[in-house]
C-alpha positions, 0 to 999 in steps of 0.5 A: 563675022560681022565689023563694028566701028569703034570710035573715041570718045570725041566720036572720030572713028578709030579702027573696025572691031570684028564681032564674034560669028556665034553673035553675028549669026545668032538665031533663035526660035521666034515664040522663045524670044516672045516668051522671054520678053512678055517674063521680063515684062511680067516680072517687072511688075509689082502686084501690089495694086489694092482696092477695098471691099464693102467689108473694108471701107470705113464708112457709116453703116446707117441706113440711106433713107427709110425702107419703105414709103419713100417709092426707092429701092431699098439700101442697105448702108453706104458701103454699097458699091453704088454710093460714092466712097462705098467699096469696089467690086471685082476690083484688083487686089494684092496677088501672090508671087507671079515671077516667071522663070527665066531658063539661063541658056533661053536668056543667053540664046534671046540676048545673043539673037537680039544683038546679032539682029543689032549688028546687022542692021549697024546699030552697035556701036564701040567706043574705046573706053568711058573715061572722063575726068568729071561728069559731063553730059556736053561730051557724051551729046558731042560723041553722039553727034559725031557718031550719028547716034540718035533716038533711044540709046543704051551704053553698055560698060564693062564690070569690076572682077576679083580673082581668088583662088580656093582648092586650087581652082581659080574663081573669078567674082564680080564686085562693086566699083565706081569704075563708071561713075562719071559717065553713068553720071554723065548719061542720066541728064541725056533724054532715051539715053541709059547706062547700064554693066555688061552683067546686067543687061535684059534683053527688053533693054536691046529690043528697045534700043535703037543703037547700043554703044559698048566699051572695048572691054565691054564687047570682050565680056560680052562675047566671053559669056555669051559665046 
């Protein structure tokens, strides 16, 4: 297994946290990780870059100048694409849906692999909650001193669940709750630094982070999905 150190959040260091072996010693097949990166990526675009053609502009259709006589190549009209204003060629143009699906346990298989790699290399770090009265930036900075955290970073909060049950079974379900608001709040102003829920992280986010800071309660949501 491997140790995370878990802090406060002044940035002392409380205890060690044990990380799930099913994380710590992930692995998973390079092409799948790839794979899964270029979908999110793919998905992340909009497809809705557009240009108009010769038929599309509106412009005048009066002859540039006269057929013949003048010693010039014949033109048509000013919507040719040679003119300035004229429509474009082979330009880019509205697409349908490209979404790429992402397999379910492709997706659980690339995160966990990503962290363990995070863990090895002693960049995740936990803290023991995200409590603060009012939101400020200075705290967060302070704790990231004290922890020598630097570059890109990605916190990671625990999310708000109900529990009902229905034919007598017990379901649990996710709900909306400013439970981080002061530090999410607190976290935007920080340059590289970004906030996010447990139930929302990609796995592009872990590539490109270069530490990861989860709450307690974060980490055991964690390791419950994913282990």
């Amino acid at each position: 297994m491997s140790t995370l150190t878990k802090y406060d959040l002044q940035g002392s260091k409380v205890s060690d946290v044990q990380l799930a072996e099913g994380i710590a010693s992930a692995e998973a097949n390079g092409q799948m990780i790839k794979d899964y990166i270029v979908a999110i990526r793919a998905n992340a675009r909009q497809w809705s870059a557009s240009t108009k053609t010769r038929a599309e502009v509106s412009h005048t259709t009066k002859k540039p100048h006269p057929q013949k006589g003048g010693g010039r190549a014949r033109q048509g009209s000013l919507v040719a694409p040679q003119y300035k204003g004229g429509g474009r060629v082979g330009g880019p143009r509205p697409k349908f849906d490209q979404h790429v699906r992402i397999n379910k346990k492709e997706r659980q298989a690339a995160i966990r692999f990503l962290l363990g790699e995070k863990a090895r290399d002693n960049r995740i770090h936990v803290i023991e909650n995200f409590d603060l009265d009012a939101p400020k930036t200075k705290s967060v900075v302070a704790f990231m001193k004290s922890a020598n955290i630097s570059g890109r970073v990605l916190f990671l909060g625990e999310g708000s669940f109900v529990e009902f049950e229905c034919d007598e079974q017990l379901h649990r379900m996710s709900v909306s709750s400013d439970l981080h608001e002061n530090f999410s709040k607190s976290v935007r102003n920080i340059p590289k630094a970004s906030f996010a829920l447990v139930k929302n992280i990609s796995g592009y986010d872990v590539l490109v982070a270069h530490h990861i800071v989860l709450s307690a309660a974060a980490l055991a949501e964690l390791e419950e999905w994913l282990c």
